[in-house]
N, C-alpha and C positions, 0 to 999 in steps of 0.2 A: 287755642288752636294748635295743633300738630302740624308743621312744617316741614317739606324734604328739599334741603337746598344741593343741586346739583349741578357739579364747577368741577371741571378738571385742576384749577388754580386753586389750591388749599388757600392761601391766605385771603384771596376773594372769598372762597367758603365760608372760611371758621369767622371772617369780618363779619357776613352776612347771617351768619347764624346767632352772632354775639347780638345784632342790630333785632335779630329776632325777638330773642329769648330775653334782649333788656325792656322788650312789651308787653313782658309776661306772656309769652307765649312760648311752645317749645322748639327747636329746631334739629334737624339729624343733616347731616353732611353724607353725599355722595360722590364719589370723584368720578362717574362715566352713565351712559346710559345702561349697560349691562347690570351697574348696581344699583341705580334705584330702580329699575325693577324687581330683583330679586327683594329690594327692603320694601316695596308695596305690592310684593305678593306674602311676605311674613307681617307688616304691620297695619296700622289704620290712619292716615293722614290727612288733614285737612285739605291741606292747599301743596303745591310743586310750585319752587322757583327752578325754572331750566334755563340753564346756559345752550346759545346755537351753537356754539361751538367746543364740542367737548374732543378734541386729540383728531380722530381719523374719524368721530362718531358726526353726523348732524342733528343738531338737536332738535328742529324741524319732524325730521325720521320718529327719532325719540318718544318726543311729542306723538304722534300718533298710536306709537305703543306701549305708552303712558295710559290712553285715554283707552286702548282696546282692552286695556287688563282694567282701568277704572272709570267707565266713560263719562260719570257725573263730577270727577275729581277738578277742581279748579285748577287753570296751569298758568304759571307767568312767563315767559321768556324773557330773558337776560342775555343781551348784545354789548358790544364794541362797536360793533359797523350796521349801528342804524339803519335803516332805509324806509320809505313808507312802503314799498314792495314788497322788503322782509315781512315788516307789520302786516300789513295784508295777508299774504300767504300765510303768517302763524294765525293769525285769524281765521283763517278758511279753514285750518288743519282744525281745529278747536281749542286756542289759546284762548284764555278772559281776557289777558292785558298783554304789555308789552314796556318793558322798562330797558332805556339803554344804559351801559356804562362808559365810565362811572357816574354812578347816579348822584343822586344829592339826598343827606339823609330823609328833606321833606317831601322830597316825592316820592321816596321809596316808602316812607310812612304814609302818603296817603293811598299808596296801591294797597298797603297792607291793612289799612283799613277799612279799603273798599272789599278787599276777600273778607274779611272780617263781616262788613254788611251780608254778601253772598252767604257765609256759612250761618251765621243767622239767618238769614233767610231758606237757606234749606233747610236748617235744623226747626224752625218753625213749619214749615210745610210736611217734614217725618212726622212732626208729632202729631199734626193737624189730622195727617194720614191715617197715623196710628191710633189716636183717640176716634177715628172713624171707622175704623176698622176696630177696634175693641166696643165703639156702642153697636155695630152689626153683631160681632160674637157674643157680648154683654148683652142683650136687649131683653134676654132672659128676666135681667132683674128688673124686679116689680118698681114702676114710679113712686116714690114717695108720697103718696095721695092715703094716709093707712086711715084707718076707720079706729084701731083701736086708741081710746085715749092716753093710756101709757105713751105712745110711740107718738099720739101729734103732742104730747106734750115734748117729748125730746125734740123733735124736729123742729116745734118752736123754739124752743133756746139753742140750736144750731143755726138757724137761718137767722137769727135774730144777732149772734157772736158771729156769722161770717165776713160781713163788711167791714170790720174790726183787724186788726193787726195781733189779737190776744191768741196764746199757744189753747189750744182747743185737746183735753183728754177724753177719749172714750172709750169705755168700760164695757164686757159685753162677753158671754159665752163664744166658742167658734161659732160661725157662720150666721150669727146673727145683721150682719152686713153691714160692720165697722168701715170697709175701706169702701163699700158704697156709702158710705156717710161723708166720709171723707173727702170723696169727690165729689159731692152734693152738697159741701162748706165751701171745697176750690169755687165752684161752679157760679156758685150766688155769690163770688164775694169778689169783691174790689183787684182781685189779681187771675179775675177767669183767663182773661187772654197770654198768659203767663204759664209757663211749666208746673207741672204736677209730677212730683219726683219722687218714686215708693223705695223705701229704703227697709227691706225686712230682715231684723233684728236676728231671729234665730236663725237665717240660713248661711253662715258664712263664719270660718273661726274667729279670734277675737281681733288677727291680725290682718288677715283678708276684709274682715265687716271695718274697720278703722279704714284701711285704705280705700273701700267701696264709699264709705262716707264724706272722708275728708280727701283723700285721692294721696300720693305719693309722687315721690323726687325720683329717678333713676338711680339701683343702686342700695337703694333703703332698707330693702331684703332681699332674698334670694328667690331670683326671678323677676325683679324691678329692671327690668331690661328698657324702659321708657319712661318719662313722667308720665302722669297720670292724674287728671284734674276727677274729684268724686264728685258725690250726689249732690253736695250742699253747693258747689259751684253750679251744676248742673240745675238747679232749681233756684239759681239765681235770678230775684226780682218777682217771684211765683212763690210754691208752697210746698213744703220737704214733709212726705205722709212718713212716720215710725212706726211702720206696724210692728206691734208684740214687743213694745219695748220695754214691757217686764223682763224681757231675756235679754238687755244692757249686758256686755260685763262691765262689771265694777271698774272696771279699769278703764274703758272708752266713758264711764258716765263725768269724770269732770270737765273733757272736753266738749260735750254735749252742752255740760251747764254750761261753761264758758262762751259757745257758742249762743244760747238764748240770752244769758246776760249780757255780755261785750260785741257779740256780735260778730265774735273775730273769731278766727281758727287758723290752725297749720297744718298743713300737708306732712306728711308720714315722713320724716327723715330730713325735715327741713325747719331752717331758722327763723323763715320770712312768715311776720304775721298778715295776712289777710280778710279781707272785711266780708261778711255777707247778710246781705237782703232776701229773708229768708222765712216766710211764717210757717211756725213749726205744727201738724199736728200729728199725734200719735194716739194708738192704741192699745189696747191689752185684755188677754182673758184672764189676768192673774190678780190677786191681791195685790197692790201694792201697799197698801197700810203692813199689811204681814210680810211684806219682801223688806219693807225698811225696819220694822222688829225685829227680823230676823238677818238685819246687815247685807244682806241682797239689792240692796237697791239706796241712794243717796236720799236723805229727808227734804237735801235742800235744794233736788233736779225733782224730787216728787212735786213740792208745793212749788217750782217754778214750771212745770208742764200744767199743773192743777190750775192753771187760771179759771177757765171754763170745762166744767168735767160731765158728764152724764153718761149715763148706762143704758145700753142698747138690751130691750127686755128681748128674754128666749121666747121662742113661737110658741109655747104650751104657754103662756101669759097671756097671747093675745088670739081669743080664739075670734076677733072682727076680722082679724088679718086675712085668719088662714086661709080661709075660702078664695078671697082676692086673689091672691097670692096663689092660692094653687090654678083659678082658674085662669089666670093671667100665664104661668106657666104649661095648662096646657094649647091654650091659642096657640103660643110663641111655637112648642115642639111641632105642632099638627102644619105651621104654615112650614117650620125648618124640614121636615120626613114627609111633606106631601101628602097626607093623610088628615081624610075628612072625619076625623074623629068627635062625636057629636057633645062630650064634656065625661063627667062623672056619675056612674051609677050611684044610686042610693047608699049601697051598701061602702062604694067604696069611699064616698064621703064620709060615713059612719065610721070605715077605719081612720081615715086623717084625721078627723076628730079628736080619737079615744087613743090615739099614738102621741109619746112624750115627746119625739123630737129634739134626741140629745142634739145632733148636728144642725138643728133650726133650718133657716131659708135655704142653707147648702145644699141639707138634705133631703129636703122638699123639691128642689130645683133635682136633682141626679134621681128620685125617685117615679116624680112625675115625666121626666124623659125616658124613664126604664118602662114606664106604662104605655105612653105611646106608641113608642118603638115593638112592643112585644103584641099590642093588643090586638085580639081578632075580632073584633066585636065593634059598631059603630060606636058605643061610649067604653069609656076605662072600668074594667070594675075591681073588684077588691080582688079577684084573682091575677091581675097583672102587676099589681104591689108587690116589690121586697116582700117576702115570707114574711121578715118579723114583724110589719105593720098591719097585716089582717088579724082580724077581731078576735081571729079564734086562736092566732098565737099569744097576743098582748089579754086575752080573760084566759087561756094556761098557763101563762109565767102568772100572771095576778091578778085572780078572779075581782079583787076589787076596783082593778083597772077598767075594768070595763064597764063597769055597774052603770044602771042608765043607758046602755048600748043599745042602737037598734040592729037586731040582729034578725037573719028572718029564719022562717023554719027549718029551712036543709042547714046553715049555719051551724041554727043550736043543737038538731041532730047532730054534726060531724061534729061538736066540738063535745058532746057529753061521750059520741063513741068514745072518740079519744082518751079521753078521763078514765073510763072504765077501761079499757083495752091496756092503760099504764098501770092502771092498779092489779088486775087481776094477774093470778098465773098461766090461765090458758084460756081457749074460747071459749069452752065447756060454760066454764063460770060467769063469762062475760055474756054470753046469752042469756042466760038465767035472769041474770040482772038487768039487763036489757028489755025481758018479756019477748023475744024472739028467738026463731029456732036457730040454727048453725048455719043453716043452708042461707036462709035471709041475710045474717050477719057476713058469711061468707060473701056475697054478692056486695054487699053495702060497705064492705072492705074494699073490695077491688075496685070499686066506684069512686072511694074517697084514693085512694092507690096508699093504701097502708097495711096489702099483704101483697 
């Protein structure tokens, strides 16, 4: 936790900050109310010890505009001159506790334990919030219930490794829905009620992703203006997700291993070793076999992530899914936009079909909401599709892509115009070959709007 102790008497301060910070916790000093406000409107703090009596200031006052700039912030007040009346009245104002001096260092330990329960208890309640608020925004994604056998075989030996303590890798094109697996390991396994901590590899340099991870000491670089507790603290007791951690650098990977083997880690700029309880899993769209050939990647954090490894197949593999999966995303968009949209035409099934799907679920989920949203028609049809997944772009780039397509006859009209209209040099010709005059072709052009 992050501490702001506020004492006009420095050596009461810096005692009380030392008493802090030897609980592994962090502490900042303030000498009035002027300045710890100013330092919690720049920083992020757990808890306030406030002195009542700071110089000309009352800390009472304080108090009050402590809680209007942070109204859920936990406040302590710290006294000389006791009273149950003071206590009361700091109470009423929105104090949590009330400690007099000089204290005793057991009581002041068990106040600070009791902020201690509070912050856990709020920080459990954020998340609670927020994993409900991400399954509202999330609900897009499909339940795991899949139809194709590729995919309940993987599912099986993930539910089957989640009640396990073993580091779990998964393998998997983008958007094949790794970090929903991921959370579908947390979920079923013996630390659901426990934090789920995403920690992604590629977005962060190599010295910002080390301090995201493991956290830093004030001071350690330029701009360490605080300590800083990371992920692996933060998912302590719960489960640390590595998404993409083919893109490691080489230089944070022995901490990483260290971290799965001993269990220990250190913060960014500091001595003290630390323990954490912590099951790891990660993912990747990259080889690894070929990143450690190629000295990109440790052999010996490879086979210590590789305990339990499986590969999330690409949606062109499992054409049981697709349908699910699309019609399940358009329920979700029709109840989010308010539109009674009655499912998929023929045809535009026919394109989802016969489309590769380099982006998988991601791209199925952003293309089925681009259909709803645009459609005027009680069902989607293949004219509300991204351009490049109707039938007649995916058999132009490669007529054998489509082979087996059901296409219907304005279709395959507009799509042999097409052909002939690229090949020829003018309409002359293209009529000719077409068996119709200019004037028809003319019209059949504007119709399709390709003059």
């Amino acid at each position: 936790m992050d501490f702001l102790v506020v004492d006009d008497d420095k050596t009461f301060r810096d005692a009380t900050c030392f008493l802090v910070e030897e609980e592994g916790h962090y502490a900042e000093g303030a000498p009035s109310g002027e300045q710890a406000l100013a330092s919690l409107g720049e920083d992020k703090f757990d808890a306030v010890l406030l002195d009542l009596s700071l110089g000309q200031e009352n800390g009472l006052d304080v108090l009050v505009e402590v809680l209007k700039l942070r109204p859920s912030l936990p406040v302590v007040i710290l006294t000389a001159q006791g009273s149950v009346k003071t206590a009361v009245e700091a109470m009423r104002r929105g104090a949590v506790d009330f400690l007099e001096k000089p204290f005793q260092r057991e009581h002041f330990l068990t106040v600070l334990a009791r902020l201690q329960r509070l912050h856990q208890m709020g920080t459990k309640i954020e998340r609670l919030e927020r994993e409900a608020k991400e399954t509202r925004s999330l609900s897009a994604e499909p339940i795991f219930d899949f139809a194709s056998p590729s995919m309940q075989e993987v599912m099986s030996v993930l539910l089957r490794a989640a009640p396990t303590p073993a580091s779990i890798l998964i393998f998997g094109e983008s958007g094949t829905g790794k970090s929903v697996a991921a959370r579908a390991i947390h979920q079923n396994s013996h630390l659901a009620d426990k934090p789920l901590v995403t920690v992604s590899c590629p977005s962060l340099s190599k010295e910002l992703l080390e301090s995201e991870l493991f956290g830093h000491v004030r001071g350690s670089f330029t701009g360490a203006i605080k300590d800083h507790w990371g992920k692996v603290k933060a998912a302590e007791g719960g489960t640390l997700f590595l998404d993409e951690i083919g893109d490691l650098p080489m230089e944070i990977q022995p901490k990483l291993l260290r971290l799965l083997q001993e269990r220990e880690y250190e913060r960014l700029g500091e001595t003290v070793t630390r323990q954490a309880t912590v099951r790891v899993i990660a993912a990747t769209n990259r080889d690894l076999k070929k990143r450690v050939a190629d000295g990109a990647f440790r052999e010996d954090l490879y086979f210590r992530l590789n305990v339990i490894a499986v590969e999330m197949p690409p949606l062109r593999n499992r054409p049981e899914d697709l349908a699910r999966f699309a019609e399940h995303y358009v329920r979700h968009f029709c109840a989010q936009c308010g539109k009674p949209v009655g499912g998929l035409t023929e045809d535009a099934w026919s394109a989802l079909r016969h489309y590769s799907w380099p982006g998988n679920l991601r791209e199925l989920c952003n293309a089925v909401e681009r259909a709803v949203i645009l459609t005027r028609t009680e069902k989607v049809s293949s004219k509300d599709l991204p351009a490049e997944m109707r039938l007649e772009t995916i058999a132009a780039a490669d007529p054998t892509a489509a082979a087996g397509a059901t296409l219907t006859l304005d279709q395959l009209e507009e799509l042999h115009i097409r052909k002939v209209l690229d090949r020829v040099p003018n309409l002359t010709e293209a009529a000719s070959i077409l068996g119709i005059d200019q004037a028809t072709l003319y019209r059949k052009r504007k119709k399709l709007g390709l003059g």
